[in-house]
N, C-alpha and C positions, 0 to 999 in steps of 0.2 A: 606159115604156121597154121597147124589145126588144135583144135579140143575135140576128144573125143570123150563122151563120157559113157560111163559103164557101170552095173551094179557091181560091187565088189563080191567075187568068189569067194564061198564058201558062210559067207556074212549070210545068215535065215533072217538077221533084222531087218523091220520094213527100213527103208529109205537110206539103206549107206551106201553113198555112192565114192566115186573116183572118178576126177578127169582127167583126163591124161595131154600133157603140150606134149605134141608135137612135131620136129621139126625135119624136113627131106627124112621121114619115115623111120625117124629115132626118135624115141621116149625121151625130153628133155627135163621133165617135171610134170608132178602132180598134185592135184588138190584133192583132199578125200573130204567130205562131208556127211552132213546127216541130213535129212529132210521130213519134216511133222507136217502134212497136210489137215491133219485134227489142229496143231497148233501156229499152224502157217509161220512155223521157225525153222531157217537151215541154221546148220550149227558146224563150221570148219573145224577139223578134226588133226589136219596136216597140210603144211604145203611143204615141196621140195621143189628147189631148182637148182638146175645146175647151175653151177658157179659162171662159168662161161655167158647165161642169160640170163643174169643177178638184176645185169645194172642197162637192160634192155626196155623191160616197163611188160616183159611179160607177165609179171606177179598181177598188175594193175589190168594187164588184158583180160586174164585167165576169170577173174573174180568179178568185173564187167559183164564178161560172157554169161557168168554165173548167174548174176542177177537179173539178166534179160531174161536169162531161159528160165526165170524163177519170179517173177516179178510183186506176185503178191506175197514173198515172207522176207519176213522181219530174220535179218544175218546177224548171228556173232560167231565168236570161236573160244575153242580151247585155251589156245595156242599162248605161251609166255617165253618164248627164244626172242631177244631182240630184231633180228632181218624180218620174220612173217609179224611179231607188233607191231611195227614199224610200218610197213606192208599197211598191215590192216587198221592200224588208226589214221594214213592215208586215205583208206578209203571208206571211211568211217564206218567201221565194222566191230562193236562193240566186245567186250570181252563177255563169256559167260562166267555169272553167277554161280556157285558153288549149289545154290539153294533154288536154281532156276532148271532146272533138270527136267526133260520133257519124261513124262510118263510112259509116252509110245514108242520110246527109240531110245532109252537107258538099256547096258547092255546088260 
């Protein structure tokens, strides 16, 4: 399995990225985020996985890798689909705040 991570195309906002799983050189899944180096907060915006590597533990790899390459901000997310909460109260990865909105990277 690799991460590859990438700015997202056509996005002029600072810091939205995309990582891309994956697997023998297919796209299995992605994590899209945001990144505030002013406010040392990422912010997950998306994740997808294929069904196929749901129940694998790459959701828990993917977001590990995340925070290593990222290690001084504080993580939460969007996100309110049961499978990525679930996900991410695992890896205790806070929900955001409606009223917590970064100034640098609203779109």
């Amino acid at each position: 399995m690799e991460f590859l991570s990438s700015h997202l195309p056509g996005d002029p906002g600072p810091g939205k990225e995309c990582l891309l799983l994956v697997h023998v050189r297919k796209v299995v899944g992605q994590v899209q985020y945001r990144i505030c180096s002013d406010c040392a907060e990422a912010v997950i915006t998306d994740i997808h996985i294929d069904d196929h590597f749901l129940t694998t533990g790459l959701g828990t790899r993917a977001l590990s890798h995340l925070r290593s390459r990222h290690p001084d901000m504080t993580w939460r997310s969007t996100l309110s689909l049961r499978t990525p909460r679930d996900l991410l109260r695992r890896m205790r990865i806070l929900p955001m705040a409606a009223d917590r909105q970064c100034p640098h990277t609203t779109p």
